[in-house]
C-alpha positions in Angstrom: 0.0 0.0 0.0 1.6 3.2 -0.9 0.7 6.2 1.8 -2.7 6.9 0.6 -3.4 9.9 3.0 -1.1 12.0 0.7 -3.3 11.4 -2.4 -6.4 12.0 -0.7 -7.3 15.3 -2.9 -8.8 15.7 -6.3 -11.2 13.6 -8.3 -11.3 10.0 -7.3 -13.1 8.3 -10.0 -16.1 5.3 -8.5 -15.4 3.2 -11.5 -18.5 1.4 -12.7 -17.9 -2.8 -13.0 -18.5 -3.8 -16.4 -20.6 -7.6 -16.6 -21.5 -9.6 -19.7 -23.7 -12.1 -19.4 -23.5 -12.0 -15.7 -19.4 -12.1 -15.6 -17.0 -10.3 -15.1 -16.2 -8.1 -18.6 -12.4 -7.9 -18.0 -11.4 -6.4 -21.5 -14.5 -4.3 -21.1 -13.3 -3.6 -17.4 -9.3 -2.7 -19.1 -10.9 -0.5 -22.0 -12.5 2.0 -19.1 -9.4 1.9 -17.1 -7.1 3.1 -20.0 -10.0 5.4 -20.6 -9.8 7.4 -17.3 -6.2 6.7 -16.7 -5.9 9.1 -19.2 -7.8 11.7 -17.6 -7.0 14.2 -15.0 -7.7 11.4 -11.8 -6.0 11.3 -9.0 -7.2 7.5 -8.3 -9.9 4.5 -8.4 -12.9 3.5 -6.1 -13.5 -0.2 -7.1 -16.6 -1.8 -6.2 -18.3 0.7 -4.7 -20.9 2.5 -7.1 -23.8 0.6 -7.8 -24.0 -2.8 -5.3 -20.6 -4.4 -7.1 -19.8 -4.7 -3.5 -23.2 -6.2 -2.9 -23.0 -8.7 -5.8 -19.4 -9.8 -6.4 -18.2 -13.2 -5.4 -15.0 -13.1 -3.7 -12.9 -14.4 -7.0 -14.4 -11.6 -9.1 -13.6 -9.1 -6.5 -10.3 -10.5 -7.2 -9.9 -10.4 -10.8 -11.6 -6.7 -10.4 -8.6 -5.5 -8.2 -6.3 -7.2 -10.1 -7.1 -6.4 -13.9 -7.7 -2.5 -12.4 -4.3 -3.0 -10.8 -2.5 -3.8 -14.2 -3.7 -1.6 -16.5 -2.7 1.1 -13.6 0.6 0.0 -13.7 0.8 0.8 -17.5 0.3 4.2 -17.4 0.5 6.1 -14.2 0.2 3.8 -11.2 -3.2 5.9 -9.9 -3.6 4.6 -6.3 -7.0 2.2 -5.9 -9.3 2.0 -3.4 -12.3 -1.1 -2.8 -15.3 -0.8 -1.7 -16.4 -3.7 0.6 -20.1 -4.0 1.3 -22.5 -6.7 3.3 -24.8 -7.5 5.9 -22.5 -10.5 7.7 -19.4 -8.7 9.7 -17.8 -12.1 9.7 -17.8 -11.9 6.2 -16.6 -8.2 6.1 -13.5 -9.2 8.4 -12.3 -12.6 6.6 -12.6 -10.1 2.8 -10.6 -7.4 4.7 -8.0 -10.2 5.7 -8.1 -11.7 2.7 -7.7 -8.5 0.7 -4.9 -6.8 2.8 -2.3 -8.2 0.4 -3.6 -7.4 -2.7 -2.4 -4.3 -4.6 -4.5 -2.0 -3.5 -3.9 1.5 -1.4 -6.7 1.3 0.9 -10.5 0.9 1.4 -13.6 3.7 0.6 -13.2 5.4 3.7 -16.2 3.7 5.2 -17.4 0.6 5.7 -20.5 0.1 7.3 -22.1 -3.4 7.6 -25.7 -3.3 8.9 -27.5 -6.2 9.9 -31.2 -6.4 10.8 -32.1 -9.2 13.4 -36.1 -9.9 13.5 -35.5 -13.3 16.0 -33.8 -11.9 19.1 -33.6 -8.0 18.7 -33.2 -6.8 22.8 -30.1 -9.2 22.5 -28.1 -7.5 19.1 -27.5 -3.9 20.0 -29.2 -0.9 19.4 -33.2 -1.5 18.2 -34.7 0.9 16.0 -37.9 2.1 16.0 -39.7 -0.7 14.0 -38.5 -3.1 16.5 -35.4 -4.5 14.5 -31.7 -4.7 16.0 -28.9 -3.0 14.4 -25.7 -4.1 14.7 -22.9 -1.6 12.6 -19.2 -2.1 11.9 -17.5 1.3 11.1 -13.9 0.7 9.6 -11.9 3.9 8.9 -9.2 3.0 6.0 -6.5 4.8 4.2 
């Protein structure tokens, strides 16, 4: 991870996630990245516009970071950030392990997993007013 806090200014561009026929569109995915790269950004948000973070499988979060990751490399090394998004904070800590040593400078600067319990709410946290626990995990990345 390079020192992200430095390169926190500018436009950061939320890159969409290309699919085709529900995959992954990784030359798609490359084509938009040598797009932008080529504009006045100062770095990526990756899975983190439109539910990608919501709908990707581990492996294609993967393949997201890692195609973005390349094509950056070719022209001007932007730093990139990933989204993470989910309602299971067991989940949300094994992806942040897992993705710790991918090449990637940090994390959208929140990540907030919010779980609704209807079976035991008094016994989950903080109820809301239609009667359902909430439960969130605030991470603060660079």
């Amino acid at each position: 991870m390079t020192e992200l806090r430095s390169s926190l200014h500018g436009l950061w561009l939320p890159l969409i996630t290309p699919f085709r026929d529900g995959a992954l569109d990784e030359a798609s995915l490359r084509e938009l990245v040598r797009h932008y790269l080529s504009l006045p950004i100062r770095g990526l948000i990756l899975a983190a516009t439109t539910g990608e973070g919501l709908t990707l499988d581990p492996h294609e979060t993967e393949r997201l970071v890692f195609a973005v990751r390349d094509e950056a490399r070719k022209l001007n090394n932007l730093p990139i950030c990933l989204g993470l998004a989910g309602s299971s904070t067991a989940v949300l800590l094994e992806m942040l392990a897992k993705t710790a040593v991918w090449p990637i400078d940090g994390y959208r600067s929140n990540v907030v997993a919010t779980m609704l319990t209807w079976l035991m709410p008094a016994n989950c946290g903080v109820s809301n007013p239609n009667g359902a626990a909430v439960r969130t995990l605030k991470i603060e990345a660079y």
